[in-house]
C-alpha positions in Angstrom: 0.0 0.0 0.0 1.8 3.2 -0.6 2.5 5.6 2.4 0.8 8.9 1.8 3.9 11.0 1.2 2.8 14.4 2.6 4.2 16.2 5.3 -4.8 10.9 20.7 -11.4 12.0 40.2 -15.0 13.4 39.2 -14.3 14.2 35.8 -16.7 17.9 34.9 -17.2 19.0 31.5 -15.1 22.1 31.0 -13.5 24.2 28.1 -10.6 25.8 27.2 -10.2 29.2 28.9 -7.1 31.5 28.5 -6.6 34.7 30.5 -7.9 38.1 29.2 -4.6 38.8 27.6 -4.7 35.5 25.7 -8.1 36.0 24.5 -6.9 39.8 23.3 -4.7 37.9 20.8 -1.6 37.6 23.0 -1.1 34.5 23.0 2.9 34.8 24.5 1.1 36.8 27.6 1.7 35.1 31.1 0.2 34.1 33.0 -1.8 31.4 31.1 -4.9 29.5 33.1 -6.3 26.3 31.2 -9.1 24.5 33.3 -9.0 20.9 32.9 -10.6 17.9 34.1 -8.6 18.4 37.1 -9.1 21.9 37.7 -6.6 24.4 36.9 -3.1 25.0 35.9 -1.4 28.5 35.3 1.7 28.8 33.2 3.4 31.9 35.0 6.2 32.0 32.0 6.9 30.4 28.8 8.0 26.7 28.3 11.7 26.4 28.0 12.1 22.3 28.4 8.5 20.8 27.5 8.1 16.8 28.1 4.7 15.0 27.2 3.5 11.9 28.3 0.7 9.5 27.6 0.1 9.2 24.0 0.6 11.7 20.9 1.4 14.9 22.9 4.8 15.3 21.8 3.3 15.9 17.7 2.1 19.5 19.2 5.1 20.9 20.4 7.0 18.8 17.3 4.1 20.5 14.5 5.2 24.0 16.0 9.0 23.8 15.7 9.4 22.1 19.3 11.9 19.2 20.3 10.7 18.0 23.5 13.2 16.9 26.3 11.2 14.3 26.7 8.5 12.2 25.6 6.4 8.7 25.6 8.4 6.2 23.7 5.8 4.6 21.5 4.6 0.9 22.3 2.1 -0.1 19.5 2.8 0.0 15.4 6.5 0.9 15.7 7.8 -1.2 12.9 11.7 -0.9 13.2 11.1 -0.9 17.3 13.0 2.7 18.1 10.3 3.7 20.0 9.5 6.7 17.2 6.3 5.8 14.9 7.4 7.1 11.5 6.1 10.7 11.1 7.5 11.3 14.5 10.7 10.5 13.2 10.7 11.7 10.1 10.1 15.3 11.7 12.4 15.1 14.1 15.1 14.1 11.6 14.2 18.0 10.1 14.2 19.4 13.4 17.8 18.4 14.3 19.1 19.3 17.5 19.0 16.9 20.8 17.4 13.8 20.7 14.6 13.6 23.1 14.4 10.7 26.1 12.1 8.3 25.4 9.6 7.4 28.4 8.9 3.8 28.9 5.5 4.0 29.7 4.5 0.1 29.0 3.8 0.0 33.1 2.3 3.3 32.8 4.1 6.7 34.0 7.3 6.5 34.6 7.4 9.8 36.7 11.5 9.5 38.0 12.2 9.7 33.9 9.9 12.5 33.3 11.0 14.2 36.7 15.2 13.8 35.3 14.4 15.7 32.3 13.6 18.8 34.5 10.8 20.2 32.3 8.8 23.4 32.9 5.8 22.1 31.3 4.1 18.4 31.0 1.3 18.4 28.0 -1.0 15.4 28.6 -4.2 16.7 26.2 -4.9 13.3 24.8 -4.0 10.7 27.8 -5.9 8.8 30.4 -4.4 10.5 34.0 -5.4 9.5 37.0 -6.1 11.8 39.5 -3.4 10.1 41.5 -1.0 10.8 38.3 -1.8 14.3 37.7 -1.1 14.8 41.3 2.6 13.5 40.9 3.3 15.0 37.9 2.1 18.3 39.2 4.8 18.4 41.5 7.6 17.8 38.5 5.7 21.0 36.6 2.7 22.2 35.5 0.4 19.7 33.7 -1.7 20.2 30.9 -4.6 17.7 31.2 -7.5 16.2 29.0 -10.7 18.6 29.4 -13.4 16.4 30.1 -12.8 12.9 30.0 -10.1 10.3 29.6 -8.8 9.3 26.3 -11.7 11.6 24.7 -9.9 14.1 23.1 -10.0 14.9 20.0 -6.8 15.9 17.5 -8.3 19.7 17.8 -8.7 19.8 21.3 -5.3 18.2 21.8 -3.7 20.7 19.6 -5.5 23.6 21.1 -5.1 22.3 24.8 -1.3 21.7 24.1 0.0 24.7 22.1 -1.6 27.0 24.9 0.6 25.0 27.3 3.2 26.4 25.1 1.8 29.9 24.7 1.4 29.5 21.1 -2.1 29.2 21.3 -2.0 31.1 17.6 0.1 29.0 15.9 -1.8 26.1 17.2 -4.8 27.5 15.3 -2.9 28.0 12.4 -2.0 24.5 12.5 -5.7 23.1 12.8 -6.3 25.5 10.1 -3.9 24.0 7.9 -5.0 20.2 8.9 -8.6 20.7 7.6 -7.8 22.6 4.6 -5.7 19.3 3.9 -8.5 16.8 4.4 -11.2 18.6 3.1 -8.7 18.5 -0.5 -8.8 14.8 0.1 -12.4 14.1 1.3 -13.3 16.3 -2.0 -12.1 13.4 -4.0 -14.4 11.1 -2.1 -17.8 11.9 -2.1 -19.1 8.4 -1.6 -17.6 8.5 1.7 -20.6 11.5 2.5 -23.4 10.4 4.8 -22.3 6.6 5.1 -22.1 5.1 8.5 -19.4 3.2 9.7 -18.5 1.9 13.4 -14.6 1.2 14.7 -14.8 -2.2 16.3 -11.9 -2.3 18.7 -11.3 -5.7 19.0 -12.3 -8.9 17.8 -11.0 -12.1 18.5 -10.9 -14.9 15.3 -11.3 -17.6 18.1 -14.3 -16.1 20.1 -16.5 -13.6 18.3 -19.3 -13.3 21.4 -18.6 -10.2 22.2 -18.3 -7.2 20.2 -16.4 -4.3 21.7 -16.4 -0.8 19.7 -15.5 2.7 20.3 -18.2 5.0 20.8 -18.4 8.6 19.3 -15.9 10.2 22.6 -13.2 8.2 20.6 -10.5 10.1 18.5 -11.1 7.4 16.2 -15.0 7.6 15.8 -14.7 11.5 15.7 -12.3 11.6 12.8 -14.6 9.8 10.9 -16.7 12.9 10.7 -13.6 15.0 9.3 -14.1 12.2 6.5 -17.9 12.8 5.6 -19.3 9.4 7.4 -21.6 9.6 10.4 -21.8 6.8 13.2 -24.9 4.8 13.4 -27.6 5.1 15.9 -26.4 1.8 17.3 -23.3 3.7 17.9 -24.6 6.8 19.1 -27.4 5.3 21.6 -24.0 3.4 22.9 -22.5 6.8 23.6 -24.9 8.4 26.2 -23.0 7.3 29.4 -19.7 9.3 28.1 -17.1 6.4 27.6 -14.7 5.7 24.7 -15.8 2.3 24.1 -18.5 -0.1 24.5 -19.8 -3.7 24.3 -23.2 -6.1 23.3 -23.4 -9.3 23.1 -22.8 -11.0 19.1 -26.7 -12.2 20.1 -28.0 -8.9 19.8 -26.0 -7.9 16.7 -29.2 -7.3 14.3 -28.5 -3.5 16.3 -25.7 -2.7 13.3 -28.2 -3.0 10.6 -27.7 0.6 10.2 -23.9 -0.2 10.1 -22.2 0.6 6.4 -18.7 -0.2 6.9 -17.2 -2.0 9.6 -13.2 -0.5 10.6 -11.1 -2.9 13.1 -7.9 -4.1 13.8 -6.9 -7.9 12.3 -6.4 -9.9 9.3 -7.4 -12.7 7.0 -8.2 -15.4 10.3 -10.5 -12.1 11.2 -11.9 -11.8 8.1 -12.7 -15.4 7.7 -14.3 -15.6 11.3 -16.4 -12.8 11.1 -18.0 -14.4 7.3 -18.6 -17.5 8.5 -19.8 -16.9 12.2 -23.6 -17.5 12.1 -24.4 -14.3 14.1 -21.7 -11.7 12.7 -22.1 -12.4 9.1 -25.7 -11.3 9.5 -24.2 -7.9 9.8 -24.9 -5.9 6.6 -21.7 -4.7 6.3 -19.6 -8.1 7.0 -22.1 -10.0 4.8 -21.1 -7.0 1.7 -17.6 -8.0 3.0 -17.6 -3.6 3.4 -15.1 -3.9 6.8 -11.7 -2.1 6.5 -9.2 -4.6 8.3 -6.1 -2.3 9.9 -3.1 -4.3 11.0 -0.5 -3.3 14.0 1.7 -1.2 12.1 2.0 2.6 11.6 -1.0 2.8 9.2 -3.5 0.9 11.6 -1.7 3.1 14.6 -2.6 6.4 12.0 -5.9 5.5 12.2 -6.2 7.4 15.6 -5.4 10.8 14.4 -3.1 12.7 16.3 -1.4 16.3 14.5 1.7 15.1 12.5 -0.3 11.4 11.3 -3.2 12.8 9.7 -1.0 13.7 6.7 0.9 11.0 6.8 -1.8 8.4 6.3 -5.0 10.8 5.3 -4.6 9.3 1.2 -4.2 5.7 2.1 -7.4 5.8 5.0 -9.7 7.2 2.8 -8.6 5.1 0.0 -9.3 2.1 2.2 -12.7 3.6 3.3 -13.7 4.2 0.1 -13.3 0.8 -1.3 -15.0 -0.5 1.7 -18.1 2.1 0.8 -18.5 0.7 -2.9 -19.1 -2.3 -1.4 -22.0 -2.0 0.6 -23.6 0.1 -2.5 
């Protein structure tokens, strides 16, 4: 497939709020407030030495001209196994400069690592913190956390919530700006994609297909289907009412994804047998049309969660995939 080549505690919905000064168009003015799930962190001066942790926070401060000291190494679709999913390091390879420390983070935060690269700011937009980890990280620096709920963020908020962090709340604009302009250009070659539904299963296993788990519309995943032109079924939507990122139902009640186009999920051909010959799935419209877009572990499956500096590095080859899946079902 060829790699598009151009350059993710009571929890209480709250937004984005700079200071007067920020909102005046000053967006270097200190100090900077951002409420947060968490409550509230000021910024008294601008970020010298930024770490991130958790996942995808580091392409912020990388898309505005930023090498982190530090950052979460990554642990799912890293091919070559550096830690650095491609578009990460094919950016940081223009930046130059000091090579950042990778966090391990496969037993979650490893706050002694963060703490050694003495930053001034921690960006954690898109991440699932604890209360218990905000509270330690908060004595490293100040921490930029997810607005409302855990992994629920979306690639805007992330890039709005993080560049703030920076105090270059401006450029982070400029760079969701720039991000749209380049998928509407692709979309616009797409216009079957426009009002289709499609659901993001998130795991199903070849050997035991009784339970279907799917992310529901707080996912990065489900929301950047929107950005595309498709809509999530009602199924879906009904699913999301109780605010989490994912849900379940029993393969037994699977007549709900009637109103289900195309089917997105992680696996390969055992998968795609299973689900065609299982006597409850394959009664799914879309499986039965054989309309599913089958991701594997590698950085375009990992793309599929959009996050600021992926989105142009897989936006051609998704859609494409999506697409193909949408003729289908026709």
């Amino acid at each position: 497939m060829l790699r598009c080549v151009r350059a993710f505690a009571s929890l209480v919905l709250v937004c984005l709020c700079l200071v007067p000064e920020s909102w005046a168009g000053n967006e270097t003015g200190y100090p900077v407030t951002i409420k947060h799930a968490f409550g509230t962190t000021i910024i008294t001066k601008k970020p010298q030495r930024v770490a991130t942790v958790a996942w995808a926070n580091h392409e912020v401060p990388l898309a505005l001209g930023i090498v982190p000291v530090g950052f979460a190494a990554a642990n799912f679709g890293d091919d070559d196994g550096n830690g650095l999913l491609p578009w990460v390091e094919e950016t940081l390879t223009g930046r130059g400069g000091e090579a950042p420390v990778l966090f391990d983070e496969g037993d979650g935060i490893d706050f002694e690592a963060v703490a050694a690269t003495r930053p001034d700011v921690i960006l954690a937009a898109y991440s699932g913190l604890s209360q218990s980890d905000y509270d330690t990280l908060s004595q490293i620096a100040p921490v930029v956390a997810y607005p409302q709920s855990a992994w629920s963020t979306d690639w805007r908020e992330m890039i709005r919530l993080n560049s703030a962090g920076l105090g270059m709340a401006k450029e982070g604009d400029a760079l969701i700006a720039r991000i749209e302009a380049e998928i509407a250009e692709v979309v616009a070659g797409h216009p079957e994609l426009h009002g289709k539904s499609a659901m993001f299963v998130t795991h199903l296993d070849p050997r035991d297909l009784s339970i279907v788990n799917f992310y529901t519309t707080h996912d990065a995943r489900v929301r950047f289907f929107e950005d595309l032109g498709l809509k999530s079924p009602k199924s879906v939507v009904e699913a999301s009412k109780d605010g989490r990122f994912s849900g379940s139902i029993s393969a037994e009640r699977v007549d709900a994804f009637d109103d289900v186009d195309i089917v997105v999920t992680y696996g390969g051909s055992d998968l795609h047998d299973a689900m065609a010959t299982n006597p409850l799935l394959s009664r799914m419209p879309a499986v039965a049309k054989d309309s599913v877009v089958l991701l594997g572990r590698n950085p375009l499956g990992t793309a599929a969660n959009p996050t600021p500096l992926s989105i142009s590095w897989v936006l051609e080859d998704y859609v494409a995939l999506l697409a193909q899946a949408v003729k289908k079902a026709e």
